[in-house]
N, C-alpha and C positions, 0 to 999 in steps of 0.2 A: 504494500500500500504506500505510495506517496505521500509526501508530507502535506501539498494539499489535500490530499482528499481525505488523509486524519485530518485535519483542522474542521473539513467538511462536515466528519462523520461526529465529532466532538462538539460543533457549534448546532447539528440537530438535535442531538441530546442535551443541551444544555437549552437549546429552545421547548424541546418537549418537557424538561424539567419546568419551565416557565409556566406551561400550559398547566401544569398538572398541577401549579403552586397558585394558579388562576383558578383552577377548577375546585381548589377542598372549602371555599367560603361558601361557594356555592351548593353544593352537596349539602353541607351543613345547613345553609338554611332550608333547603327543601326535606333535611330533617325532622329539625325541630321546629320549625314553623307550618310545615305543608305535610306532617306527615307520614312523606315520601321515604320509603326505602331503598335509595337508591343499589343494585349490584352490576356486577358483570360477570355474566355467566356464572352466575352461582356467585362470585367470589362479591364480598360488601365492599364496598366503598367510604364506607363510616368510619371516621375517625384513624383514617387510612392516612400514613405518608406520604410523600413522593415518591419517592421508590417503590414502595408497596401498590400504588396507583396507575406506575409503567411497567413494573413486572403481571401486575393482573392483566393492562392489555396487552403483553406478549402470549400469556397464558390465550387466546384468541386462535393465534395460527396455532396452537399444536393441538387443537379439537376441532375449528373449521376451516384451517387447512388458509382462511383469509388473515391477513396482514391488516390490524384494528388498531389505530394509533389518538395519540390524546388529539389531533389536528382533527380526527374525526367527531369524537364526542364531547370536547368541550364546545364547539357550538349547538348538539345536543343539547347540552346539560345546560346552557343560558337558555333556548327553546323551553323547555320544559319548567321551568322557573316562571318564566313571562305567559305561559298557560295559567297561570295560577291554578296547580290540580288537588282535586282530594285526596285521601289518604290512598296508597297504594305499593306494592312492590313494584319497582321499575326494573328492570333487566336493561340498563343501557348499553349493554354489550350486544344482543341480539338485537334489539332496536340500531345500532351502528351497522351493523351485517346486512340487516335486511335492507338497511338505507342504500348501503351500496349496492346490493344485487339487483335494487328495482333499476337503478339509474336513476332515478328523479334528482333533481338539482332544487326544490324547496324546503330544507329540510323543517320547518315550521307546519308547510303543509301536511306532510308526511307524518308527522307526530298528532296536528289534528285529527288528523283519520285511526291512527292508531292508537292514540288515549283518549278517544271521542268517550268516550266513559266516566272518565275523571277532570276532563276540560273543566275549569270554572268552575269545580267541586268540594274549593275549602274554605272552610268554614273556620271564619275570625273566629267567632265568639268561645272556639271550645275544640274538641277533640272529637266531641261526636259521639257520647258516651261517658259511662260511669264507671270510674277507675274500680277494680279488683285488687282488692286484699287478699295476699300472698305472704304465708307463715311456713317458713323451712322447720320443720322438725327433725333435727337432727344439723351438725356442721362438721362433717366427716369430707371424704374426699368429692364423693356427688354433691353435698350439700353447698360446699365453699365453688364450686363450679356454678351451680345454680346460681348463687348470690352475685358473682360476678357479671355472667346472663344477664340477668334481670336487672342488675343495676343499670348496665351498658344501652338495655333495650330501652328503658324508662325515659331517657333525652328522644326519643322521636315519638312520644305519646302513646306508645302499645299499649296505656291503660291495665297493665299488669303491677303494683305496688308492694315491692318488699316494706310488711310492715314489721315484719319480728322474727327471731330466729331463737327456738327454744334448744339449749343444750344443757346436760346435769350436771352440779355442780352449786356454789355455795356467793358464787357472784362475786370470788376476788381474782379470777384469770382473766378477765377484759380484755387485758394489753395484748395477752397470749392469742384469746379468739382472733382482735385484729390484726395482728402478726400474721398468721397461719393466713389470714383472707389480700395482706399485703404482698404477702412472698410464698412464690410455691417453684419447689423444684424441678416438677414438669412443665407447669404452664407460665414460669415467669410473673415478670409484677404485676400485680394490681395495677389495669388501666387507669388510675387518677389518684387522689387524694382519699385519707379515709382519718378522722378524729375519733377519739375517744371522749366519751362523756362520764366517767365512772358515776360521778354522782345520780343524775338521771339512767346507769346503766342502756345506754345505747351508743351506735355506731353510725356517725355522720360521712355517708360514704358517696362521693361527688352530688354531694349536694342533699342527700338523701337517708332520713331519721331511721335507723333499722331499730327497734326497740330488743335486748337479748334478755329472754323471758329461761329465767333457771328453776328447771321441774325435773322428776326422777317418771313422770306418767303424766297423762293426759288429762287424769281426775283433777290433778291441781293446779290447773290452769283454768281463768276466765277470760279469756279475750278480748271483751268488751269493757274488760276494767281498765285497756289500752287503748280505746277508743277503737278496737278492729272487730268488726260485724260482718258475716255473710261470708267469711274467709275460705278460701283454698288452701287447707294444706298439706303440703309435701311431706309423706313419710319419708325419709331417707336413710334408716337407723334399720332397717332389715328383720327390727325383732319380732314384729307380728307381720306373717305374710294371707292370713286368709281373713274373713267377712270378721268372724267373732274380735277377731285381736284387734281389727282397725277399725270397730265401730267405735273403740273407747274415744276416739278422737270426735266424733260425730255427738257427744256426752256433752264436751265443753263449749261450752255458751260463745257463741259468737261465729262458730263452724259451720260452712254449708255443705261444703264436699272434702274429699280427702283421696289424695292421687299416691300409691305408692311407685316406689322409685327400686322395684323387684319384682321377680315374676311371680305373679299371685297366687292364690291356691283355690281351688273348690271352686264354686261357680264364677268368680269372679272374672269380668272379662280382662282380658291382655291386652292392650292397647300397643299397634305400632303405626303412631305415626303418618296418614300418606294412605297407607292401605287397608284399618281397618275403623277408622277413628269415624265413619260416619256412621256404626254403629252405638255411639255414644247417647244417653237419650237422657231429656230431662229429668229422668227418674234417677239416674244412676250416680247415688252419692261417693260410691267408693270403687274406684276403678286401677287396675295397675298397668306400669309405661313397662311392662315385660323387661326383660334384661337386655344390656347393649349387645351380646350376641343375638338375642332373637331380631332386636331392631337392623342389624348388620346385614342379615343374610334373608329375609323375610321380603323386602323389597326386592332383592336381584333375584329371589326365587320364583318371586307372583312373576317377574318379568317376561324369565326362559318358560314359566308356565302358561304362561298366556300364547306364546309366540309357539313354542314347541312341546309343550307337554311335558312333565317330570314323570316317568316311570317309577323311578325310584333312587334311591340318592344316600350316602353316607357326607356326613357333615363332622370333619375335623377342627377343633378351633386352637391355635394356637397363641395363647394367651398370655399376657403380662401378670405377672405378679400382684394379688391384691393382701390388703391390709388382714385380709381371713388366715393368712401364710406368717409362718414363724420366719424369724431373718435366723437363727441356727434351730437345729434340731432340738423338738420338743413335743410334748404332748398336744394332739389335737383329735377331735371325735372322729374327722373324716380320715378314711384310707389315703397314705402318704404324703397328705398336704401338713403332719407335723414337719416333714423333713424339710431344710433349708431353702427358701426358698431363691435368695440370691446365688445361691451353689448349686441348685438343681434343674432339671430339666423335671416337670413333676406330671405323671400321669394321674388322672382325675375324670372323674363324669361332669357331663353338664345336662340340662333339663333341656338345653336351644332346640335340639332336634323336634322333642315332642312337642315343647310351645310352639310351634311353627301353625301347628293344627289349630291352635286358638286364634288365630288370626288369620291364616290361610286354610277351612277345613277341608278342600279338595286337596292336599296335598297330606292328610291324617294318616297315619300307620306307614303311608313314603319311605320316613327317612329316619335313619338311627346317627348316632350321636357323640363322639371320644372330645376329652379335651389335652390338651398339654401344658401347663405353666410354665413361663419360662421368664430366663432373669433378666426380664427388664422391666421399668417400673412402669412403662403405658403403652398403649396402640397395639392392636392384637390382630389377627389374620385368621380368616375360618375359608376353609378350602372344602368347596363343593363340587364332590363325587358323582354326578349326574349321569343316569341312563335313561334320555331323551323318547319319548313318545314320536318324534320327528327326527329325520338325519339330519345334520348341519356339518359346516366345516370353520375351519378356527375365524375366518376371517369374515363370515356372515355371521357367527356368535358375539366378534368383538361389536363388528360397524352396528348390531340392534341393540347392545346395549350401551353404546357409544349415543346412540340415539335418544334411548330411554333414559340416559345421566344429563343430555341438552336440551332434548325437548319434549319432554312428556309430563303428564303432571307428578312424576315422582323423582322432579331432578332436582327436591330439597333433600331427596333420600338417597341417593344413587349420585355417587360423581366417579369419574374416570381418568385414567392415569394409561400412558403408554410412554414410559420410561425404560430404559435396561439399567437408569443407576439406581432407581428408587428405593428406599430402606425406609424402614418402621419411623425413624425419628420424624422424616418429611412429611409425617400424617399427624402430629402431632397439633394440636386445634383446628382439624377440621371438622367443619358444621354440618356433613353430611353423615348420616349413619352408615353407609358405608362404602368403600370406594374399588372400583373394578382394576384389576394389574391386567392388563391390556395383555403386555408380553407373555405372562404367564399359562395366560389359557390355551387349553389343552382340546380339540374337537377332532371327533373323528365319526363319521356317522352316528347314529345313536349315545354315544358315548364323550361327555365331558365335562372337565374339571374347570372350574371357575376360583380363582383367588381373591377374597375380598378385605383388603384392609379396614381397619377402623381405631377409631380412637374413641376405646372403652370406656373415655371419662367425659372428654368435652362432645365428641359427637353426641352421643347417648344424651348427655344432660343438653343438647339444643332438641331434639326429640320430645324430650319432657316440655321442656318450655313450650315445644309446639304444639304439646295437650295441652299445657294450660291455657295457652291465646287460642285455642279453638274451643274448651269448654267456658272460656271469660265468654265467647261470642265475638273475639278481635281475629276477624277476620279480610281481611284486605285482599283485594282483586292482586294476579299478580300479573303484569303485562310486559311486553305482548302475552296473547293466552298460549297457553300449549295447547295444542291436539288432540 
């Protein structure tokens, strides 16, 4: 390369850094003032850096194959602004692609037609609804994930409000809880600021009063002695998983529903997300977000089900170490999970196989089950054994569900990777339940193997969040529509 055309190549990048440093005020206010959730292809744009902002539109060409630059969508993103639109998920990344494939040269017009839905649909005076009260029971590793969620979402109005967060204890470790919710060694720091209030016992976390309510059970708690009425709350404490054990919650005054953060037992339905959550009904107070392996592999299976048929299927999951595991060897109930877990390689059953049937039941008695623990502390991989009702070959399995992770309606569940360097770590906070390895799959007529990463902590806990903004009734169009 020539020393011109470096100067060339370095003076666009540093224009496209301009663009993109033009573009985040923008963004932000069709936030918090409109709303608007702005993404690109999946990936948010909130509270997003520069570089974060030009690496998500390179992430463009390695899924549609088109070259999607900030020259493109920052005049989008001022269009969209001067719509004045109501509340909505925008995909400005797919709205950029289609812009170009039509050819049209107004791209104002082009956006009236395609958020003719939301045009001149916000609304000064308010959000558009009445905020939900949201109480974490429990602030373990789900629960401190949740809290971060939620705070993060609460700046664009999703109307979901951490009011309180119960954990046991005697009410002098404050510092500690916000320590544990400032710094985490998988998911790095606490996006903003977070104060302690000891005297009033809560946590002013970007902007936002969490009240930390210290109980040993649910009996001894009143909610409404906190000013929180009609609340959602999150079991995330594992110790009652069926109707009887989680109705105690449903006891305390102020409680309307109760969502566990486990795979349920006995009648109770299992909720994943995307593909079974519209059987949710206003009756149903106590409902469970089934475990991140069910959420993982539950979408990419309705997907090859629908498309091709599942005969039958073995489902391996290769799992990160959880908090259930000794760090050396020790006494524990289950079969070899006393033994170390950062030294071992540990074989274990998991329930994902048969939960599947609770949320997919044409696929009931299908598919059995192994897991393996292994020593890392997050993002896990479940590798599906498939013996198809239909032939396929590798490269019609990837491109359908290449398809299904861009544009279908389950590409907040399903994302896609076609890498040969990819490792466990690069899946770490991703917001999809779970993600397809491109390279890895394996097809041969009837016959094949699907690898699906995930990240057992934060995917899963966006999952959850996405029960609760769907049982609050915070429901936002998301556009363009999918298919």
């Amino acid at each position: 390369m020539s020393e011109q055309s470096h100067d060339s190549v370095f003076q666009q990048w540093q224009d496209n850094e301009a663009r993109a440093e033009e573009m985040i005020p923008l963004l932000g206010k069709l936030y918090r003032e409109y709303n608007v959730i702005p993404s690109l292809y999946g990936r948010s744009l909130i509270n997003r850096s520069v570089l974060r902002i030009l690496k998500n539109h390179r992430y463009v060409r390695k899924v549609e194959g088109i070259e999607l630059s900030v020259c493109d969508t920052l005049p989008m993103v001022k269009a969209i602004v001067a719509l004045n639109p109501g509340p909505a998920h925008i995909d400005i990344g797919r709205l950029g692609v289609a812009f170009k494939q039509s050819g049209e040269q107004d791209v104002v017009a082009f956006l009236e037609r395609e958020l003719a839905d939301i045009v001149d649909g916000h609304d000064a005076s308010g959000m558009g609804g009445e905020p939900q009260d949201v109480v974490l029971y429990g602030f373990g590793r789900i629960g401190r994930i949740l809290a971060r969620i939620l705070i993060e979402k609460a700046g664009g109005g999703n109307l979901l409000r951490l009011r309180a967060i119960v954990v046991r204890g005697d009410g002098d470790d404050l510092e500690k809880r916000a320590s544990l919710l400032r710094r985490d060694s998988v998911h790095g720091p606490f996006g903003g600021s977070i104060d302690v209030d000891s005297e009033n016992q809560t946590l002013v976390a970007n902007g936002h009063t969490i009240r930390i309510i210290y109980a040993d059970s649910p009996s001894q708690i009143d909610y409404t002695a906190y000013g929180i009425d009609n609340a959602i709350v999150v079991d995330n404490t594992g110790k009652w998983r069926d109707r009887e054990g989680l109705a105690q919650h449903l006891e305390s005054k102020g409680v309307a529903k109760l969502l566990l953060t486990a795979p349920g037992k006995g009648d109770l339905k299992n909720i994943v997300h995307g593909i079974n959550s519209d059987t949710i009904g206003e009756d149903d107070r106590i409902i469970s977000a089934a475990s991140c392996t069910t959420n993982a592999i539950v979408p990419v299976l309705k997907a090859i089900q629908d498309e091709f048929g599942v005969a039958h299927g073995h489902v391996e999951t290769v799992h990160s170490y959880t908090n259930d595991q000794n760090l050396i060897d020790n006494y524990h109930k289950g079969d070899r999970r006393g033994r170390s877990a950062p030294l071992n390689m540990v074989l274990t059953e998991t329930g994902a196989a048969k939960a599947v049937s609770k949320a997919l039941p044409e696929l009931a008695g299908k598919l059995t089950g192994n897991a393996i623990r292994v020593p890392t502390p997050n993002v896990s991989m479940a590798i599906l054994n498939l013996t198809l009702e239909r032939e396929t070959d590798r490269e019609t399995l990837n491109d359908y569900l290449r398809q299904m992770a861009l544009h279908s309606p389950m590409h907040k569940q399903i994302d896609y990777v076609d890498s040969p360097e990819v490792v466990s770590s690069d899946f770490v906070g991703n917001r999809h339940a779970g993600i397809v390895d491109a390279k890895a799959t394996i097809a041969d007529g009837k016959q094949a193997v699907v690898y699906v990463w995930y990240d057992n902590e934060f995917g899963y806990s966006c999952q959850v969040v996405r029960i609760l903004q769907y049982v609050s009734n915070v429901r936002h169009r998301y556009l363009p529509a999918t298919p």
